[in-house]
Backbone bond lengths (Angstrom), bond angles and torsions (degrees), N, CA, C in turn:
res aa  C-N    CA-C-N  psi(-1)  N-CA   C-N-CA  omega(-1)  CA-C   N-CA-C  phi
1 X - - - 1.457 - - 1.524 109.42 -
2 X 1.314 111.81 149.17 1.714 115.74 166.89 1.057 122.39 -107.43
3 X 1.514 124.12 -166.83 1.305 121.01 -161.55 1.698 86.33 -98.78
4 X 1.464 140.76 -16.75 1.036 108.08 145.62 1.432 166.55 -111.96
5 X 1.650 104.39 56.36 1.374 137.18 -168.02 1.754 107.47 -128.69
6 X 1.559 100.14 99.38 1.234 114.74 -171.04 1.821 99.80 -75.27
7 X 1.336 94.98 151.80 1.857 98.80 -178.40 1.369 98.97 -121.71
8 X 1.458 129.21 28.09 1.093 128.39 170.19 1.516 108.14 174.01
9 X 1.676 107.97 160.87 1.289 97.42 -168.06 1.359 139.86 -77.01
10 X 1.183 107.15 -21.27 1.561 142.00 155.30 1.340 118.76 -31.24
11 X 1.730 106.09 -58.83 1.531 112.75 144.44 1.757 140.57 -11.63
12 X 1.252 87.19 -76.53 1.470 113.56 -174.73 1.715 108.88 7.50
13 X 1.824 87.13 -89.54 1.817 98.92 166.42 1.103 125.14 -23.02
14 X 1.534 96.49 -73.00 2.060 101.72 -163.04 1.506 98.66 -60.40
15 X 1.317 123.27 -32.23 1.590 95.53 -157.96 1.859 105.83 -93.77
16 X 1.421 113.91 -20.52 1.530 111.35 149.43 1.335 142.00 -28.17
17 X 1.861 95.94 -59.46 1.488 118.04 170.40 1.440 110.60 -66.38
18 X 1.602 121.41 -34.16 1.692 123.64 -173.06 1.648 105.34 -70.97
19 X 1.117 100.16 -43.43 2.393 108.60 -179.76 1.176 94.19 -96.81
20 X 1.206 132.28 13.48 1.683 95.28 162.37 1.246 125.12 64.42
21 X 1.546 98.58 32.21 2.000 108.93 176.54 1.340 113.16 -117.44
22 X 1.105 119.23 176.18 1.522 130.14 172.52 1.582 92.58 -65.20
23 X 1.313 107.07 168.83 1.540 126.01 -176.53 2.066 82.27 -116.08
24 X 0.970 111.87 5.93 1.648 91.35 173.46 1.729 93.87 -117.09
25 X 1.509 121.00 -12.35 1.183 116.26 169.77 1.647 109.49 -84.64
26 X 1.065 114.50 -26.66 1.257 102.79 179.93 1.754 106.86 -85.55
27 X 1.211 135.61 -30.46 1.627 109.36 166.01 1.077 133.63 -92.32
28 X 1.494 103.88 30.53 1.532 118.46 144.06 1.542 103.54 -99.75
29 X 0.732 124.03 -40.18 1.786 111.02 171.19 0.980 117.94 -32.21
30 X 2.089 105.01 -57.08 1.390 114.50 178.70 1.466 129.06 -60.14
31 X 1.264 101.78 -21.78 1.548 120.36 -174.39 1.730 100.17 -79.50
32 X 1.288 120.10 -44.63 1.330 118.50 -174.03 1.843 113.69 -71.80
33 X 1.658 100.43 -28.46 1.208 90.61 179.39 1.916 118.52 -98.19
34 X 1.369 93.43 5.01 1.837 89.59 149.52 1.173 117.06 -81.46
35 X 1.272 126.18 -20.73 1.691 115.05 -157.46 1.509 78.66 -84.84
36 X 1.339 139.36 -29.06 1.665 139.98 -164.94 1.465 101.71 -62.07
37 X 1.451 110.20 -44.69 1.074 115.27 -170.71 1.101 132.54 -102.63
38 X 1.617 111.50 2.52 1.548 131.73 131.53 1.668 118.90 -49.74
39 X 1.074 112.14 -58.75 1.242 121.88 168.48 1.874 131.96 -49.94
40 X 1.690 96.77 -29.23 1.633 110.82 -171.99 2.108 77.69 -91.21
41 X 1.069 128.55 11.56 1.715 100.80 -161.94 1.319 92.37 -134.25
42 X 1.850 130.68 35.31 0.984 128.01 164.81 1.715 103.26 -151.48
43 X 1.348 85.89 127.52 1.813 94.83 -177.15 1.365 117.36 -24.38
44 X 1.367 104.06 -94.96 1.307 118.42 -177.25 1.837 119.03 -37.14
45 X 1.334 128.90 -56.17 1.147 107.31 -178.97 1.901 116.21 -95.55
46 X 1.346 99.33 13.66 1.911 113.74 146.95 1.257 110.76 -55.12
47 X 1.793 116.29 -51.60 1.088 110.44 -156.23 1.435 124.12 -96.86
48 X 1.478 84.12 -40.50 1.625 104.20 -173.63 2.180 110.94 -98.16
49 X 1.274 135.52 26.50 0.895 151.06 174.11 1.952 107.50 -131.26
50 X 1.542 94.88 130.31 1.625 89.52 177.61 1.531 103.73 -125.24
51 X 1.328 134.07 133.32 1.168 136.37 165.94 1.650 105.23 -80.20
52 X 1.628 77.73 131.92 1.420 99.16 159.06 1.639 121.49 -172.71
53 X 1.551 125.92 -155.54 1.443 112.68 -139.76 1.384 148.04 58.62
54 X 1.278 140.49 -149.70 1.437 116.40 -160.27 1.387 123.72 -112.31
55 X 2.068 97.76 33.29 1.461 93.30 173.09 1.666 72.94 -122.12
56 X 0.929 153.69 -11.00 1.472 155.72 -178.98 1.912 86.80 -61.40
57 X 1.136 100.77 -71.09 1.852 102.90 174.51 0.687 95.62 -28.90
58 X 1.482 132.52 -91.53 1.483 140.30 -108.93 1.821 91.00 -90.73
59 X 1.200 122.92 -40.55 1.305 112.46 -174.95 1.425 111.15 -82.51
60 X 1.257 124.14 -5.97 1.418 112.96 -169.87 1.598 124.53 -146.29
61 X 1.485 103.58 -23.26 1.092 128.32 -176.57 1.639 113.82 -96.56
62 X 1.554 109.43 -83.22 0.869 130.01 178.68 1.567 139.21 -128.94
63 X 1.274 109.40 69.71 1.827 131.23 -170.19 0.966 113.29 -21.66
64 X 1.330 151.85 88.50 1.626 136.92 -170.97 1.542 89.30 -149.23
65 X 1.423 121.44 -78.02 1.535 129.42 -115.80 1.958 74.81 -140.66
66 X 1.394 112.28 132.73 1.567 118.15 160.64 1.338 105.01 -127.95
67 X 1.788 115.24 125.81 0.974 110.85 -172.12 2.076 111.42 -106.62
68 X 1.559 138.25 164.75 1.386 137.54 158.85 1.004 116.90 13.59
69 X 1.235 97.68 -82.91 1.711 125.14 -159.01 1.374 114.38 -111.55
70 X 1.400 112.72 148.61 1.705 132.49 177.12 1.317 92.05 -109.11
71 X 1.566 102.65 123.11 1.176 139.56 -175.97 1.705 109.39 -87.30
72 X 1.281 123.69 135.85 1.195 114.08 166.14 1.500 93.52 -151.22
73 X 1.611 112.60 157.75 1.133 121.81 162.34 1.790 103.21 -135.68
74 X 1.933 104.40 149.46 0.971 125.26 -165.22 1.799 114.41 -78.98
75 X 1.393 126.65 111.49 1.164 105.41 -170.62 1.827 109.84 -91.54
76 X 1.816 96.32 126.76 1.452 97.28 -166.55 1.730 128.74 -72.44
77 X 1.381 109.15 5.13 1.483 143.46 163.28 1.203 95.96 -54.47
78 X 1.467 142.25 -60.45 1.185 128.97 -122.80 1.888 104.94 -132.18
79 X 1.211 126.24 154.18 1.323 137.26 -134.47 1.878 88.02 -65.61
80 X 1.159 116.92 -19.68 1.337 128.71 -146.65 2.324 92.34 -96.26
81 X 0.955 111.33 2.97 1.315 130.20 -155.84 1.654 107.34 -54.00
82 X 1.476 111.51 -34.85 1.155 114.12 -151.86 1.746 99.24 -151.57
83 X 1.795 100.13 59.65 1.715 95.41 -168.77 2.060 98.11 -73.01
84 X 1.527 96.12 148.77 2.160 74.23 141.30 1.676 104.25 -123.92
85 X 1.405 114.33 -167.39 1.432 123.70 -125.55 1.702 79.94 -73.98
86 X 1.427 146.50 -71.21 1.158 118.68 -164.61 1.107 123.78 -68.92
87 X 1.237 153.34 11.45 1.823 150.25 130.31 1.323 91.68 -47.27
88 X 1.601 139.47 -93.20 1.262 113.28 168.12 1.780 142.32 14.67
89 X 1.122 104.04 -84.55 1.488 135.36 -162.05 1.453 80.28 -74.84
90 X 0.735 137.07 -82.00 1.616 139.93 -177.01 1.431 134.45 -30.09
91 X 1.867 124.82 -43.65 1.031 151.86 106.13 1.541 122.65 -3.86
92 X 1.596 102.10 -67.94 1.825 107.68 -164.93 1.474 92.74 -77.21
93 X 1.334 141.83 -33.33 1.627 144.54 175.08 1.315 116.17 -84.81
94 X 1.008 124.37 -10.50 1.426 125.42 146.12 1.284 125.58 -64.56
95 X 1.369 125.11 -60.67 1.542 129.07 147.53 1.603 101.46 -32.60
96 X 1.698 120.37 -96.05 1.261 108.98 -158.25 1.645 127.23 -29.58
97 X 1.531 114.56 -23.97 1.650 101.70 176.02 0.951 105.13 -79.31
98 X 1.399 137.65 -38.27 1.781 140.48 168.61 1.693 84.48 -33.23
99 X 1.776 115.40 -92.78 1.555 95.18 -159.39 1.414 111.46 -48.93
100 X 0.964 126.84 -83.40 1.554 119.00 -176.80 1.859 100.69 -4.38
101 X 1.243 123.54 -91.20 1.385 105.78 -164.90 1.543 125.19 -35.05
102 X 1.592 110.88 -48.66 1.553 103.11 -178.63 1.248 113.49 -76.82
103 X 1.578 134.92 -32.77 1.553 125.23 -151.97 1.636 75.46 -97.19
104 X 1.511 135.42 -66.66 1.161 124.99 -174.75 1.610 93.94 128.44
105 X 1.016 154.91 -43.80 1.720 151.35 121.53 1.541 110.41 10.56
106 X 1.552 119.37 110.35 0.836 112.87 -176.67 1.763 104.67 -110.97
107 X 1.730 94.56 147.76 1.617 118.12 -172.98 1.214 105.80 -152.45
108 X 1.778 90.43 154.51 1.456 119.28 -154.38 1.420 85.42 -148.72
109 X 1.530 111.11 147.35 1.412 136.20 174.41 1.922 104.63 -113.52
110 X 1.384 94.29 85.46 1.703 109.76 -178.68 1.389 96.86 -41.70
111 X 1.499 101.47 -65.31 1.795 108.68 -144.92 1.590 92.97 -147.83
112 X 1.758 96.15 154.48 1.574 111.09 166.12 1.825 107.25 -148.51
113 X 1.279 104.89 104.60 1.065 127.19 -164.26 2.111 123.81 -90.09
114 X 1.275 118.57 69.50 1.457 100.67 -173.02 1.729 115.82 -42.15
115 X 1.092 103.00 144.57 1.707 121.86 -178.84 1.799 92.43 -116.63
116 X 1.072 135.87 121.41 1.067 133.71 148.43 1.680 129.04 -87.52
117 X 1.759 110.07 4.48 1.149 104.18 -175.25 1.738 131.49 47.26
118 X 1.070 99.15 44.02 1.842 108.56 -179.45 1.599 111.21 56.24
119 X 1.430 115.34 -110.64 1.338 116.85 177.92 1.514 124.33 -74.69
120 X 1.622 106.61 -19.16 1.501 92.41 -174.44 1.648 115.82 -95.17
121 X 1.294 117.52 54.21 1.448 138.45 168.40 1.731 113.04 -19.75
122 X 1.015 104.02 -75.00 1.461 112.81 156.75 2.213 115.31 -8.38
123 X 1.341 81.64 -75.25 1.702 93.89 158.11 1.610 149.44 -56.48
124 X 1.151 95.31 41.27 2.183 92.20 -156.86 1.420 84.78 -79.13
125 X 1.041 85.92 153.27 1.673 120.53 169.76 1.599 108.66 -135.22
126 X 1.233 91.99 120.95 1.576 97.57 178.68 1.748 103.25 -112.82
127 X 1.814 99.46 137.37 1.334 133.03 -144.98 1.793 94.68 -103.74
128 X 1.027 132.67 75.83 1.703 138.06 172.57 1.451 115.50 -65.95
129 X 0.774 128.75 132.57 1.869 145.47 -168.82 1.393 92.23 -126.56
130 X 1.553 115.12 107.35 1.472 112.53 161.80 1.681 100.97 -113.72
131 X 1.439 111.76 138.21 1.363 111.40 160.45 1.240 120.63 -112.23
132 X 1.511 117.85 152.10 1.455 125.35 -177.83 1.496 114.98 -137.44
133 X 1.161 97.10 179.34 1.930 101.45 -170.22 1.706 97.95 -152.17
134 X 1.314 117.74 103.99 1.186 132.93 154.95 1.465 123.82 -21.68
135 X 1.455 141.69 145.83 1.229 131.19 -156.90 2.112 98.17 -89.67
136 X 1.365 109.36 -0.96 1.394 115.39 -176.34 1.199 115.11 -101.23
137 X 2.033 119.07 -12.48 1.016 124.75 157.82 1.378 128.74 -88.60
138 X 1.862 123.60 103.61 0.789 109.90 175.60 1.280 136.00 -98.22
139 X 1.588 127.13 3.71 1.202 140.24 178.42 1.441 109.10 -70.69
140 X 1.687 113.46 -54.34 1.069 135.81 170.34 1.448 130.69 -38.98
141 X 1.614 108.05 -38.58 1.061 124.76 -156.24 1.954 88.61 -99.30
142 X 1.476 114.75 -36.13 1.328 103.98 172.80 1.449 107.39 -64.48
143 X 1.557 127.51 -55.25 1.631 110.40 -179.21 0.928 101.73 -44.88
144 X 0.982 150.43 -97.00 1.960 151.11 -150.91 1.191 98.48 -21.61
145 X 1.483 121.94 -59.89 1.570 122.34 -176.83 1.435 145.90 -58.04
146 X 1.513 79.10 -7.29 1.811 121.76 -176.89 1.565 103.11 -108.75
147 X 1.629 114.25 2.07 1.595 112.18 172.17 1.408 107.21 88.03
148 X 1.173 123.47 -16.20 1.347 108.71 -179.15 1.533 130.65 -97.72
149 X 0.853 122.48 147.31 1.930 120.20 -170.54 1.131 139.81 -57.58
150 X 1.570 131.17 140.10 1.274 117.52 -153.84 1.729 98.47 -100.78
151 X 0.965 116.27 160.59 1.670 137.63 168.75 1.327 130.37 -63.93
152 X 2.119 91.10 -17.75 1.499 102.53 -168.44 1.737 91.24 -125.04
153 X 1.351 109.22 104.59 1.495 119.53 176.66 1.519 115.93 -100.36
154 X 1.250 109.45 160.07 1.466 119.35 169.70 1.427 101.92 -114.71
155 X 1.176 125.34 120.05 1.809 118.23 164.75 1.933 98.76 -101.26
156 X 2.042 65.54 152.05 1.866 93.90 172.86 1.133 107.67 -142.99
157 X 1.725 104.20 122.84 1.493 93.92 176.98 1.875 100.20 -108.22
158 X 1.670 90.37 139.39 1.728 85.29 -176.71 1.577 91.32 -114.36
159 X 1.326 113.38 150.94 1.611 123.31 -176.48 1.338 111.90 -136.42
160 X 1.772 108.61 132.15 1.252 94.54 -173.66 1.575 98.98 -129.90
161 X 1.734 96.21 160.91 1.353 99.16 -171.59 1.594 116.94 97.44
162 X 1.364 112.78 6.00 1.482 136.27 -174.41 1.472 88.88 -80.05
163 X 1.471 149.52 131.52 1.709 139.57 113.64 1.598 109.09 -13.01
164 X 0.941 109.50 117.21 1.475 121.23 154.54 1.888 111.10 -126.70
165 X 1.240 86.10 109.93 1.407 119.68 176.59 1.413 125.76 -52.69
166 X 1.929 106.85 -66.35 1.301 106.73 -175.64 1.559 88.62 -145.73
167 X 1.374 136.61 148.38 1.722 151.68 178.66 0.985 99.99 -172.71
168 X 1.209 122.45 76.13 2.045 118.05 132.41 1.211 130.20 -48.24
169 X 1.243 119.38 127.68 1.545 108.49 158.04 1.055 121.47 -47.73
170 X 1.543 111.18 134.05 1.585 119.80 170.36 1.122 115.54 -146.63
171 X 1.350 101.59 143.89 1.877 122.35 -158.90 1.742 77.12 -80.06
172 X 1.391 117.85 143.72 1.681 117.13 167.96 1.483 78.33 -133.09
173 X 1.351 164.60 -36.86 1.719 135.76 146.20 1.105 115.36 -128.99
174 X 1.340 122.21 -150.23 1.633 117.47 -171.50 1.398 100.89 -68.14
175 X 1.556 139.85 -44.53 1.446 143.86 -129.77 1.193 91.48 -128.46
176 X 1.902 142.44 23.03 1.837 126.75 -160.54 1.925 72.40 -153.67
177 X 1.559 104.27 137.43 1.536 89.86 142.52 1.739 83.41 -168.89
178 X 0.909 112.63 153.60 1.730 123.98 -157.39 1.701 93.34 -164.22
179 X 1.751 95.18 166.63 1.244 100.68 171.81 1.717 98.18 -103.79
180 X 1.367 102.02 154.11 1.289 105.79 -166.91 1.858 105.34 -140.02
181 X 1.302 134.55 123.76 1.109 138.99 169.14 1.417 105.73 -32.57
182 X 1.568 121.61 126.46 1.475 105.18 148.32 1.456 141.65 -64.04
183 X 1.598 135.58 177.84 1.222 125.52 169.52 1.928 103.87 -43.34
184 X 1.429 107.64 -65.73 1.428 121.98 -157.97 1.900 95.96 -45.87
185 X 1.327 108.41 -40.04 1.765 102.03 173.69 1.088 116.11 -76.56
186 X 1.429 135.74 -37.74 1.246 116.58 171.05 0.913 128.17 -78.80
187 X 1.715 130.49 -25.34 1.168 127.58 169.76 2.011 114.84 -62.60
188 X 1.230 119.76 -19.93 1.350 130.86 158.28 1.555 129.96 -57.32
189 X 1.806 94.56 -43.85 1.520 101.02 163.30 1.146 119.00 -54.46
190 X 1.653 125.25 -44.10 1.656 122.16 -145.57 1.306 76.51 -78.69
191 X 1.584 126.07 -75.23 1.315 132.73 -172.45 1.637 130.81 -3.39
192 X 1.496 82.65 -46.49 1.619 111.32 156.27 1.478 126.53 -79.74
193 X 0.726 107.51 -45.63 1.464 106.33 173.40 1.720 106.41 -67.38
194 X 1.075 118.45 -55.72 1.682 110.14 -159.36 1.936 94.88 -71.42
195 X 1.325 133.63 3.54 1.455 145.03 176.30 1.549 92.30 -90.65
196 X 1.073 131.61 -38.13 1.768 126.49 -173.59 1.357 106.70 -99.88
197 X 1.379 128.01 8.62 1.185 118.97 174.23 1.546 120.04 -52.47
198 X 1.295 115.11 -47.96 1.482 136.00 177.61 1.523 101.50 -58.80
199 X 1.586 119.43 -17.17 1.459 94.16 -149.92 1.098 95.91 -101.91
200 X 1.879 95.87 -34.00 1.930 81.93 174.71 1.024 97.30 -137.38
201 X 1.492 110.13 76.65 1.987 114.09 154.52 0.791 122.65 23.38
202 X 1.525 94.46 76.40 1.768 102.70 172.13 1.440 97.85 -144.70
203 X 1.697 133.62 175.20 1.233 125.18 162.07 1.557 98.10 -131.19
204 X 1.185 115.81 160.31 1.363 131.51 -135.81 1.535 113.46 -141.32
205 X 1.522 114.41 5.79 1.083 116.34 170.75 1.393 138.42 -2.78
206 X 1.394 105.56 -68.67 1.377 124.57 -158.60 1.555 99.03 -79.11
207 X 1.332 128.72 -24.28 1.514 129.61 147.25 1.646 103.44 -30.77
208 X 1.389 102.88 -86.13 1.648 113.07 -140.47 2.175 68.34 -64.23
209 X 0.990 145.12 -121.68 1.497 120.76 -145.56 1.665 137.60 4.88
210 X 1.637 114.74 -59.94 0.774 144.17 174.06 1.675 86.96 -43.44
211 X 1.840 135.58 -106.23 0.895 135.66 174.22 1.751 113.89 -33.95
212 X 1.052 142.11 12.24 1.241 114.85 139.04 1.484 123.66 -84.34
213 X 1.128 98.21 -45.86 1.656 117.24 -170.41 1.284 106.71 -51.83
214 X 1.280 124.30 -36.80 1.362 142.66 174.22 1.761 130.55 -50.52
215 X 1.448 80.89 -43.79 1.575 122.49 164.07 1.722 122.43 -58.56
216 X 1.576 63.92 -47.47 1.754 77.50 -167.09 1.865 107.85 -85.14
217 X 1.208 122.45 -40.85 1.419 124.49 165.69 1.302 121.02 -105.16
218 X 1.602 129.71 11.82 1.916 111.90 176.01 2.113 69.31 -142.92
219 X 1.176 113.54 78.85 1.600 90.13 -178.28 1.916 96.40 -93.97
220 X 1.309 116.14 13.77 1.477 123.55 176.11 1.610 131.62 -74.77
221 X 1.729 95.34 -4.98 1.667 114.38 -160.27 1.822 91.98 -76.45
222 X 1.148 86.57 145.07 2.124 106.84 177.78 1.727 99.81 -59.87
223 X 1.458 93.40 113.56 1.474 99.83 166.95 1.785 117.50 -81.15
224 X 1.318 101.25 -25.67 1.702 98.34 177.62 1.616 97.17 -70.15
225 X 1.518 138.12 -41.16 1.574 121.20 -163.50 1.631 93.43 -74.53
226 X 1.495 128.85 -31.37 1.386 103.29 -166.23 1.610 99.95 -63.90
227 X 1.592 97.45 -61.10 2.125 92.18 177.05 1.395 134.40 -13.04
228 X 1.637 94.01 -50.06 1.767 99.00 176.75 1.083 106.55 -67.73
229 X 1.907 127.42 -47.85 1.114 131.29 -160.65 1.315 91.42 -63.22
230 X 1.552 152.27 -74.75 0.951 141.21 -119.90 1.603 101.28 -88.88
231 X 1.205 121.83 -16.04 1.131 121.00 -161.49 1.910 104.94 -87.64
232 X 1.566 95.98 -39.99 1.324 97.73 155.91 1.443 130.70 -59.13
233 X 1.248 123.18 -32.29 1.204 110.63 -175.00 1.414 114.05 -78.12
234 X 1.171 99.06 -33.23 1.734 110.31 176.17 1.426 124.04 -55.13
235 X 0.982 103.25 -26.79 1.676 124.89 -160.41 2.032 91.54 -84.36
236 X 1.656 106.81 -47.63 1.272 81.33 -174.05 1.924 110.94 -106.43
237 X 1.537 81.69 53.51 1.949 88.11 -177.63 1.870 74.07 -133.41
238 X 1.142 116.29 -11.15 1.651 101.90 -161.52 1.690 125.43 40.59
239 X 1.379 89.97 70.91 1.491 127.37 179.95 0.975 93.49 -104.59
240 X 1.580 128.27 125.91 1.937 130.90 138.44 1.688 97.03 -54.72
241 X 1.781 93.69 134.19 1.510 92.60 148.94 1.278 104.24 -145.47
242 X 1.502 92.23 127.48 1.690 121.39 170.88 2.041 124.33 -111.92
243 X 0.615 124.07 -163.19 1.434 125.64 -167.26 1.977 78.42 -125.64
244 X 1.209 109.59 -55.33 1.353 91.03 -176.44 1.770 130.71 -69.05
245 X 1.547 107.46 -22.57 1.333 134.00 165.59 1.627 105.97 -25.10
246 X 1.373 124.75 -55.86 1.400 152.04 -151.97 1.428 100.09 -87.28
247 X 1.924 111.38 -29.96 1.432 88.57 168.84 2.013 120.87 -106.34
248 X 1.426 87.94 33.03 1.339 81.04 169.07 1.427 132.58 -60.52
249 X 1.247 124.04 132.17 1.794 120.17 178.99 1.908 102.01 -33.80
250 X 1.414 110.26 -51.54 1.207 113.98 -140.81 1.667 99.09 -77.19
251 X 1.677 125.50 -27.71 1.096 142.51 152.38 1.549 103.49 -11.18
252 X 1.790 81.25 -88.16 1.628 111.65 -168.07 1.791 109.91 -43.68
253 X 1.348 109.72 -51.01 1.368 133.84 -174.21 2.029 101.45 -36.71
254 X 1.442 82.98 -61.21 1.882 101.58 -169.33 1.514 97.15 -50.06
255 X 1.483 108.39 -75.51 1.576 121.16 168.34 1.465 116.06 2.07
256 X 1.691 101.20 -77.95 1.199 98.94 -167.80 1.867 133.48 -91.19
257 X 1.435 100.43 17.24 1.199 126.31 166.80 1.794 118.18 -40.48
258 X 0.812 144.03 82.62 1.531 117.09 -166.77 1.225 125.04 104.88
259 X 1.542 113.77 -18.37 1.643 125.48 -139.37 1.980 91.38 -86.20
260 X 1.042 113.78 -32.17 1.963 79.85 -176.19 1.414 85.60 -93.22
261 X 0.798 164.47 -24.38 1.923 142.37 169.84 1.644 109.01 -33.13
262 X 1.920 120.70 -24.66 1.144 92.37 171.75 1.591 120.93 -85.12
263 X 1.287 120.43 32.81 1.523 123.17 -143.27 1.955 70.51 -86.97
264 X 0.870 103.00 -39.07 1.971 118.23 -168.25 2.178 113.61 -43.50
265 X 1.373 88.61 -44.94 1.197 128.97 -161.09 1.630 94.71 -78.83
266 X 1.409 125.11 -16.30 1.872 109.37 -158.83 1.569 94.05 -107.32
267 X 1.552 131.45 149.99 1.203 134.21 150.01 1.644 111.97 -73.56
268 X 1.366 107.05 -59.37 1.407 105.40 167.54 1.560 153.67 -122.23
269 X 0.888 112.84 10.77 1.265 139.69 162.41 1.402 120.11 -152.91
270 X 1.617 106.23 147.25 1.084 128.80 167.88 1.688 129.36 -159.32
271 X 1.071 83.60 139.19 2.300 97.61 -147.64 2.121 108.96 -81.09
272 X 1.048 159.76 107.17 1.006 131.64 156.94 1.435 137.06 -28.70
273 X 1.412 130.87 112.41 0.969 140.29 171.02 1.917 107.69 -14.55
274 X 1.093 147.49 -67.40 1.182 163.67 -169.18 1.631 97.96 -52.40
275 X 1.554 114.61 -52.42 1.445 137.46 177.44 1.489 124.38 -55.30
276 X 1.671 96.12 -49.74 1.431 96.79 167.04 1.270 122.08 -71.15
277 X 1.341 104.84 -46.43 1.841 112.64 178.58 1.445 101.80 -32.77
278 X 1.734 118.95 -60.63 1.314 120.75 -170.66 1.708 114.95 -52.34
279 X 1.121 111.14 -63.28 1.415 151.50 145.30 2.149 96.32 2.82
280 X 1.331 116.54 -73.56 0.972 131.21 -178.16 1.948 119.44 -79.33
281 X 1.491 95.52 -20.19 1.795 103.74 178.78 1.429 98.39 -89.40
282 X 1.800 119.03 -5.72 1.513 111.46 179.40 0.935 122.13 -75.65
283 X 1.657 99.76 -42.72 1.417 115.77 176.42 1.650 135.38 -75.01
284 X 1.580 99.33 -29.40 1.583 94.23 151.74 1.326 136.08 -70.37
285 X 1.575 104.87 -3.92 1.556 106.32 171.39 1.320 137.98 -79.51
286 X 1.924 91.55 -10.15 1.467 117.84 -162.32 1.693 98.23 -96.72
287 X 1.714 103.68 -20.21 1.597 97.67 -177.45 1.300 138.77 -100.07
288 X 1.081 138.30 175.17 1.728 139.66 -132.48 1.481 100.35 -122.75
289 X 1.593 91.56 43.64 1.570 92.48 159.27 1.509 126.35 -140.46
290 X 1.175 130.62 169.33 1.390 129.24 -176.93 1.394 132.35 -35.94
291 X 1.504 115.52 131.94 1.723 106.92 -169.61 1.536 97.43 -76.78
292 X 1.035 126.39 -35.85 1.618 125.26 -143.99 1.443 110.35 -133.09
């Protein structure tokens, strides 16, 4: 956790004023890190759900940049392998009254929505809408109580059928402990991801950032586990990965779509577009996979 992710509501202020955030960014922080800890306070998706991506960073890894959505992927090991949307919904609102009772923030799991992403079926990711109501909202907090939906959501997208590489449990404070992707897996994901940009039209920005910054302050992370990792993941997205792949125009092109708008988005660092590119062609040079 950082100094700006309040663990209670009381919080809010001081730890806004301490990081240098909005006080409306920070009770969504707070809001995101009950639903976490809704989530760490029920067996099954404790065990069998792993956070990761770039609030997995930012809350645990690497403090910079907090992004929408809490990322989870489904680990297919575990009893939890193959939920559909009400096992879900059922699960994630079970937790939320747990938080609700201790933090006092009340949440509701509106909706859980499969996404099949067109052709890659195989892949669903299901899209969760939790709403909540602050302990200062009281109008709000009566609709909810009256069943009806709040305005102020938390999304989670959980995906299954993702490779997950490496997730230890990790305590992130006294009252949160989840499994959480390491650097070496997530830095494998983006790797992957900013390689499929072309494939399925998307741009990927917040990857090639993410892997600089990474670079630039944890540059100690195992380059042989990302290799394997990435190579695995690729393999079951049927991704080429090459060293030259990365310098495709069309790569670079996606990348830099958007890319200083996240300059907005960082508490503490933020890389030049030109920098990261370099930044990211270093690191594929260093890894243990195919030139061509």
């Amino acid at each position: 956790m950082t100094a700006a992710d309040p663990t209670s509501f009381d919080l809010i202020g001081q730890r806004a004023a301490s990081a240098s955030v909005s006080v409306t960014e920070a009770r969504v922080r707070f809001a995101q890190y009950a639903e976490l800890l809704g989530v760490s306070n029920v067996r099954p998706p404790r065990e069998g759900l792993v956070f990761k991506g770039g609030n997995a960073l930012d809350f645990v890894w690497q403090p910079n940049r907090s992004t929408v959505d809490l990322d989870f992927s489904v680990d297919a090991s575990h009893e939890l392998s193959t939920p559909d949307a009400d096992t879900i919904k059922t699960l994630l609102q079970r937790g939320a009254t747990i938080a609700t009772n201790r933090l006092g923030i009340l949440l509701a799991v509106h909706g859980v929505k499969p996404n099949p992403r067109g052709t890659e079926r195989d892949f669903v990711t299901f899209q969760v809408g939790v709403g909540y109501a602050l302990l200062d909202e009281p109008r709000l907090r009566q609709r909810m109580t009256r069943g009806e939906p709040s305005p102020r959501v938390i999304r989670l997208d959980i995906s299954l059928n993702e490779p997950i590489c490496d997730a230890p449990k990790k305590q992130i404070d006294p009252e949160l402990r989840l499994r959480v992707a390491t650097i070496e897996d997530i830095v494998a994901d983006k790797l992957r991801a900013l390689l499929q940009q072309p494939i399925r039209n998307r741009q990927r920005r917040q990857d090639l950032l993410d892997i600089a910054v990474i670079m630039s302050q944890q540059p100690g992370f195992d380059r042989r586990l990302v290799s394997r990792f990435l190579l695995e993941k690729a393999k079951a997205r049927d991704v080429v990965v090459t060293r030259s792949a990365f310098h495709q125009d069309e790569v670079r092109r996606r990348a830099r779509i958007g890319y200083d708008e996240l300059e907005i988005t960082t508490r503490a660092l933020f890389i030049d577009f030109d920098e990261a590119l370099a930044l990211l062609f270093a690191l594929v040079a260093e890894l243990d996979i195919p030139s061509l």
